[in-house]
C-alpha positions as CSV (number, residue, x, y, z in Angstrom):
1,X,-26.8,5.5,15.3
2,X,-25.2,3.1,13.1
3,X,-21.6,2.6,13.7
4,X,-18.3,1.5,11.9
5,X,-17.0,-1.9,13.0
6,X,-14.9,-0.2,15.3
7,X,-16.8,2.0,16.7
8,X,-16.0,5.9,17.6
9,X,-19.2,7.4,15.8
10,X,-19.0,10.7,13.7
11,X,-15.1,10.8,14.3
12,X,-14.4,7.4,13.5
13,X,-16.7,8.1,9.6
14,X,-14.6,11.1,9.4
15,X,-11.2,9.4,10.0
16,X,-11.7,6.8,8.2
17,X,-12.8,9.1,5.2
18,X,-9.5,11.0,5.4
19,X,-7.1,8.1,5.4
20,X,-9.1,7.0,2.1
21,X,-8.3,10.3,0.6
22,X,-5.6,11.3,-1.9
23,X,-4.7,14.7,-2.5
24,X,-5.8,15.4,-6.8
25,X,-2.5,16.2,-8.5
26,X,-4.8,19.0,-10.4
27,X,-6.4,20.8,-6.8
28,X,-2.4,20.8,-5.7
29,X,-1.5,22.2,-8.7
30,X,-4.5,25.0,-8.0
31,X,-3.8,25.5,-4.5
32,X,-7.2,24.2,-4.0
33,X,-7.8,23.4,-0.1
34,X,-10.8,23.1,2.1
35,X,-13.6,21.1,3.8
36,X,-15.8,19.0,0.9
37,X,-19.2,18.2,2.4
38,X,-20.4,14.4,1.3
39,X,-24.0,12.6,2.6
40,X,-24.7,9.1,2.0
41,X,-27.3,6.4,3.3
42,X,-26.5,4.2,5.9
43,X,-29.3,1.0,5.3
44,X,-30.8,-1.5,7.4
45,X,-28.4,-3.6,6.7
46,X,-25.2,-1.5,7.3
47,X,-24.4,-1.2,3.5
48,X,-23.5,2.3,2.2
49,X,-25.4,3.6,-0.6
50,X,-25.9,7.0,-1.7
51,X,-23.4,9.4,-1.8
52,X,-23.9,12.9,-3.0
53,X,-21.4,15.8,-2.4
54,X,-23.4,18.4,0.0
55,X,-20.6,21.0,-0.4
56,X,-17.6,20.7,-2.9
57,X,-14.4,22.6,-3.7
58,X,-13.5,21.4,-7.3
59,X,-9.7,20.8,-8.6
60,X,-10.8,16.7,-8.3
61,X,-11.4,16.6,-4.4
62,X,-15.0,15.8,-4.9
63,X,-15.1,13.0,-7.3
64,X,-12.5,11.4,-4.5
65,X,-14.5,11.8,-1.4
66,X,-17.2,10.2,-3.2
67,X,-14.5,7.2,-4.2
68,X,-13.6,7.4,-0.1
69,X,-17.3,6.5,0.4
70,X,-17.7,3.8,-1.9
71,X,-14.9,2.3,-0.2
72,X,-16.2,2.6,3.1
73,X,-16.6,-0.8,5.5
74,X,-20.2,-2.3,6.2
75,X,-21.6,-0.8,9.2
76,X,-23.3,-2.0,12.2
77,X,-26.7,-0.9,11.4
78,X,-28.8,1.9,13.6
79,X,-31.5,1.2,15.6
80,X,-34.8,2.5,16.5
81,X,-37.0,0.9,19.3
82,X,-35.3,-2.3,18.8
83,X,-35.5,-2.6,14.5
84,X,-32.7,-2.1,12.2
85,X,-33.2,1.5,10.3
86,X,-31.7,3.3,7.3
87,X,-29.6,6.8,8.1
88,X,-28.6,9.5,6.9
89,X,-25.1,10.7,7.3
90,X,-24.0,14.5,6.5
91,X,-19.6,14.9,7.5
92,X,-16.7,17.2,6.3
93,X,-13.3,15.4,4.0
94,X,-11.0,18.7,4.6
95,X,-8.3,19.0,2.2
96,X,-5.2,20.9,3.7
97,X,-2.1,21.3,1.6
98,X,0.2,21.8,4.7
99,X,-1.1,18.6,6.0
100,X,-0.3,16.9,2.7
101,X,3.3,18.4,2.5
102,X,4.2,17.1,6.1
103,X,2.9,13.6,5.2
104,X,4.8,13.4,2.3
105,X,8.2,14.6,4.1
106,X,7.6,11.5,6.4
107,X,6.6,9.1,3.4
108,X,10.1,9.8,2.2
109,X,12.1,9.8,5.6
110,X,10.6,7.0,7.1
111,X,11.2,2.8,5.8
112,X,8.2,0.9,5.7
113,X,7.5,-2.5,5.5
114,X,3.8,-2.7,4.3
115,X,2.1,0.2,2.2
116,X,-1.3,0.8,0.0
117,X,0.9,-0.4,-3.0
118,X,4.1,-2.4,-2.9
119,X,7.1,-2.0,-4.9
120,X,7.1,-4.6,-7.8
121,X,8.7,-4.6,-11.1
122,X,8.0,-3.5,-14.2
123,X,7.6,-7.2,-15.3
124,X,4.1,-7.8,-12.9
125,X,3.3,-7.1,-9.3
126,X,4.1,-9.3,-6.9
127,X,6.8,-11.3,-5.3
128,X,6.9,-13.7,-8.2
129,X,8.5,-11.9,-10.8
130,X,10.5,-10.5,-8.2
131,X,11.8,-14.4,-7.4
132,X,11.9,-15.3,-11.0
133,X,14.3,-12.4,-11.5
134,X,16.6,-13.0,-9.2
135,X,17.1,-17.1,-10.0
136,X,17.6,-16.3,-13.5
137,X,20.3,-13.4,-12.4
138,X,22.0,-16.4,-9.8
139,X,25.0,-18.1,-10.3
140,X,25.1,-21.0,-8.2
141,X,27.9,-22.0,-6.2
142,X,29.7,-25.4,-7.3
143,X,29.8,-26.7,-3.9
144,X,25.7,-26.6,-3.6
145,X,24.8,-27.3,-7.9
146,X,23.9,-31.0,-7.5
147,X,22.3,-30.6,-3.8
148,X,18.8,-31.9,-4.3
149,X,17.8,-30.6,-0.9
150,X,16.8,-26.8,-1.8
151,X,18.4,-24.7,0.7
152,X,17.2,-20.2,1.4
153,X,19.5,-17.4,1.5
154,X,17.1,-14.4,3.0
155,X,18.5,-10.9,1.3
156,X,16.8,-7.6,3.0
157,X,16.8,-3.9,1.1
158,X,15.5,-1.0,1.0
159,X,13.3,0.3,-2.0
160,X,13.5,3.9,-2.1
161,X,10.9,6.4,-3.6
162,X,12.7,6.7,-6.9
163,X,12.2,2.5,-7.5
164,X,16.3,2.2,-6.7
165,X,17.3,-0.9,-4.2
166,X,20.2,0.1,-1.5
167,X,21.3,-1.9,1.7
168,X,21.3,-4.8,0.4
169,X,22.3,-7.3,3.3
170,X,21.7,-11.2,4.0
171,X,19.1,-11.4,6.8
172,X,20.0,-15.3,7.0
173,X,22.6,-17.2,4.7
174,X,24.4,-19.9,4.6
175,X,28.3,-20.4,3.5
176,X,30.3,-17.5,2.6
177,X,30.1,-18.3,-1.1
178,X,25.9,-18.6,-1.4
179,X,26.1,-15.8,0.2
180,X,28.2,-13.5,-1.9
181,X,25.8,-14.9,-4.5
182,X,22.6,-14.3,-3.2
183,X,23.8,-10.7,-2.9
184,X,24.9,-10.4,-6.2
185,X,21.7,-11.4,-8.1
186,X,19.4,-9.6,-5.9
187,X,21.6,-6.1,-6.8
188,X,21.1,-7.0,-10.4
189,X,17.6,-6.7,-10.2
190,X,15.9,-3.7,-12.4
191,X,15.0,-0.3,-10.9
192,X,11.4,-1.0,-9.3
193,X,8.0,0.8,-9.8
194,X,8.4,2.8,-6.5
195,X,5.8,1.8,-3.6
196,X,3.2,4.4,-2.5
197,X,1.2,4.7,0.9
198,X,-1.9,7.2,0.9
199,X,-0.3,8.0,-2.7
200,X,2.1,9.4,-2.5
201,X,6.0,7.7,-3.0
202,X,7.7,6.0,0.2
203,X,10.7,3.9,0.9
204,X,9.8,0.2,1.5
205,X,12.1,-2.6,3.0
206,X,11.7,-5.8,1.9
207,X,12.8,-9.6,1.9
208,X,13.5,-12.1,-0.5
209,X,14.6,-15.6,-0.2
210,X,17.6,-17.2,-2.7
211,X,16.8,-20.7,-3.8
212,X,20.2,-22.9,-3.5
213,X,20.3,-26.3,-4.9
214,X,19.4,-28.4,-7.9
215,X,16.4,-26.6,-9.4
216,X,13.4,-28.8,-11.2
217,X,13.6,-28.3,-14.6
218,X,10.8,-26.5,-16.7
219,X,8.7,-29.1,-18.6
């Protein structure tokens, strides 16, 4: 039978489907929970193709198995006396609101440092704006202005749910005063576009370094 790249069989498919689910705002709304029924084509050459619901339950959930599918790995293809075969695939995606409750309580207890999407600002994704935000919000210490050698400070804090920064600390500085500074700028930066793992909202550490020294000048 063709397998994912990981092996596991029918459990693995099935796993795999339900960390690629979200939850439809309009089946939670509805109460709507259950088990949605998807097939799909595994071909010769491991590729996915395919995918029909079997069995839905409405409120959204069906449109997102089918999404789960289409973002499903390549798999190691079946076999049949030795020669590469397409198969079919028939598995349940349940849907279970008291599952999704108790994931969210730990999306919002617990700190992560990687999720689905990070925490960026409402400027642009990425650590970029993040950087340029803080240089622009840094007042550099006299004693370091004219250093042509560019020197980190590396802040650490916690984005919470909300987009809201707290513990701001200096993970590795240098004197008292770039320090004080580094902290500064980084607790003037905006309120953040919240991260989200399995979609829904969750806390997210992070680090950022501080440049120090004489920057190069924008052409």
């Amino acid at each position: 039978m063709p397998q994912l790249p990981g092996g596991g069989g029918n459990k693995a498919i099935v796993e795999a489907l339900q960390r690629l689910v979200h939850y439809p705002a309009a089946a939670l709304r509805q109460q709507l929970q259950g088990r949605v029924f998807v097939s799909f084509l595994v071909t010769e050459s491991g590729e996915v193709r395919n995918g029909k619901i079997v069995k839905g339950i409405g409120g959204g959930c069906d449109e997102e198995v089918l999404a789960a599918v289409r973002l499903l790995p390549r798999f190691i293809p079946g076999t049949q006396q030795g020669r590469p075969v397409s198969v079919s695939f028939t598995v349940p995606v349940t849907f279970n609101i008291q599952d999704t409750k108790s994931v969210a309580a730990d999306t919002l207890t617990r700190i992560y440092q990687l999720v689905d999407q990070m925490p960026r600002l409402p400027s642009g994704e990425g650590s970029r704006p993040i950087a340029q935000a803080i240089q622009r919000a840094l007042v550099m210490p006299a004693e370091v202005a004219n250093d042509s050698l560019l020197r980190k400070v590396f802040v650490g804090f916690i984005v919470g749910p909300s987009g809201v920064i707290r513990d701001v600390k200096v993970i590795r500085g240098l004197s008292a005063n770039c320090n004080a500074a580094a902290l500064a700028a980084v607790k003037q930066l905006p309120r953040f576009v919240g991260g989200k793992l399995n979609g829904l909202p969750a806390s997210v550490s992070m680090t950022v370094p501080v440049l120090f020294g004489r920057l190069p000048q924008k052409p």
